[in-house]
N, C-alpha and C positions, 0 to 999 in steps of 0.2 A: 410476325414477331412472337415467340416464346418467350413464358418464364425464365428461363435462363437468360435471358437478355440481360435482366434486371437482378441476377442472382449476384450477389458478391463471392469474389474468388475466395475461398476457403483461406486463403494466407493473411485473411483481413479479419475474421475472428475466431473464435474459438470457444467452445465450451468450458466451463470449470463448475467443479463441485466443491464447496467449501467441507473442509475436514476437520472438526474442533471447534470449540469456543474461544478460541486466541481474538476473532474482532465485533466480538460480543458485545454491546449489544446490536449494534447497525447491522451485522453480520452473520449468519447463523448456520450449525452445524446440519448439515445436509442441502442447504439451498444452492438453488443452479444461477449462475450468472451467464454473460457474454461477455467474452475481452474480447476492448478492439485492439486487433494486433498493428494495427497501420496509424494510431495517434502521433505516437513517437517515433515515426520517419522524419516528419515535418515540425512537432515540436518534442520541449525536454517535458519531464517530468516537473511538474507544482507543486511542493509542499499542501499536503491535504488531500494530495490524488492517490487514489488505491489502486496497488498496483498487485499483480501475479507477476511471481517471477522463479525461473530454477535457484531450490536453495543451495546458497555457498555450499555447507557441506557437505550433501549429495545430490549432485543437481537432476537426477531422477527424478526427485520430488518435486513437485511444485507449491511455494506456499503464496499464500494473499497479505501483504500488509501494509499502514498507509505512511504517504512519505512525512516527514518531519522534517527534513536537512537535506539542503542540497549541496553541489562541489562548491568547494573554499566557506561554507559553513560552518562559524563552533558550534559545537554541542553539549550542553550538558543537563543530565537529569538527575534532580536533587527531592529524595523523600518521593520520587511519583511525579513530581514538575517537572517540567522542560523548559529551559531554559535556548534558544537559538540568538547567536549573536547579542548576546547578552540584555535577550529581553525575551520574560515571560511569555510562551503560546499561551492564547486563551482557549482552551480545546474543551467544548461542549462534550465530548463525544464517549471520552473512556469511561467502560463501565464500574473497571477501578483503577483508578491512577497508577498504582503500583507501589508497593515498599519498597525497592531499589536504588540506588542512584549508582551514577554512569559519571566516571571525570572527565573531562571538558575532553574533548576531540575534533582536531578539524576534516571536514569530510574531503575526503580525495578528488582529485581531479576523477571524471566518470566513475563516481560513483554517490550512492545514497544510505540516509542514513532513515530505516524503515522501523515505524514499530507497530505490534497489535493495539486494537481498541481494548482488549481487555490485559492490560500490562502485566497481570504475573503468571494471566494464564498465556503467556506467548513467544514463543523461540524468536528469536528476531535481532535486530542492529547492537541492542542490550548484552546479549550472548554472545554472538558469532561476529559480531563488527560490521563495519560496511558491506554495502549491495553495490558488487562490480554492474553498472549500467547493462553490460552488454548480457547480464542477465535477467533484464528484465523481457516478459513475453508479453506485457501488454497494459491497459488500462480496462479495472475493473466496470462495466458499462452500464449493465443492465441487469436484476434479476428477475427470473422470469419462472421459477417455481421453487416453493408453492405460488399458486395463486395470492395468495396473501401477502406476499413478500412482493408483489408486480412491482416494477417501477424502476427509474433510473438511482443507478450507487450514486448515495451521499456523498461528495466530494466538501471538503473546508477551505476558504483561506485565512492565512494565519496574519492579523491588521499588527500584531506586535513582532514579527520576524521581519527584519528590515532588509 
C-alpha cells in the first residue's frame, strides 16, 4: 500500500487564500485555509458556518463569508444588529458591527444570507442580496498558514435564532 491510498481526491478540498480584512478579526488578510468541498453533499449549511463561495456578481471571484440566515429565514440588521426570526444573534465575533441596517428579508428557498466579521469593511448579503446555494464551494475548515494562525475555523451557533 502507498500514500495515495490514503490521499483524498482532490474534489474533497481545496485551497483558499483570504483577500481583505472583510472577516477580521477571526480572519486575516493573506492566510491559507482548507475548504472541505464534500461537507455539504450530505448536509446544509448552519448559521455560524464559514463558508467560500463564487461571488454573485462575478463568480470568477471567490469570496469567504459566514452564514447568518438560512432559507425561509427573516432578516433584519438594524444599527450593526442582526436580528433572525425576530430574535437578536448574540455574535461574539464582529470586529465591528457595522453602521448599516438591512429591512427585513426573507431568505429564498436555496439560498443564504452571508456576512463579513468585519461589517463595513465587507461586500456581502448587505450589498449584493442572497448567496444562491449552488454557489457555494465549500466549508471553510482549517487554516494552516501562517504558523500562527494553525487550527480549525471558528464556526458559531446562534442559541437566539430559532
Amino acid at each position: 500500500m502507498n500514500a495515495q491510498t490514503f490521499a483524498p481526491p482532490p474534489l474533497v478540498v481545496q485551497n483558499f487564500r483570504i483577500e481583505g480584512a472583510s472577516m477580521e478579526p477571526n480572519l486575516h488578510d493573506g492566510q491559507f485555509l482548507i475548504i472541505n468541498k464534500f461537507v455539504y453533499q450530505s448536509a446544509k449549511p448552519q448559521r455560524g458556518d464559514v463558508v467560500v463561495f463564487r461571488y454573485p456578481p462575478d463568480p470568477a471571484r471567490d469570496f469567504i463569508k459566514r452564514v447568518i440566515a438560512l432559507p425561509g429565514d427573516r432578516v433584519v440588521v438594524a444599527h450593526g444588529r442582526v436580528m433572525v426570526n425576530g430574535a437578536w444573534l448574540d455574535e461574539p465575533y464582529p470586529l465591528n458591527p457595522g453602521s448599516y441596517s438591512f429591512e427585513q428579508a426573507i431568505v429564498g428557498a436555496d439560498e443564504l444570507f452571508v456576512l463579513g466579521d468585519n461589517r463595513n469593511y465587507s461586500s456581502d448579503s448587505h450589498t449584493w442580496g442572497m448567496l444562491p446555494f449552488e454557489n457555494v464551494i465549500g466549508k471553510a475548515w482549517l487554516s494552516y498558514w501562517p504558523p500562527d494562525f494553525f487550527g480549525w475555523v471558528q464556526e458559531y451557533s446562534y442559541a437566539a435564532a430559532p
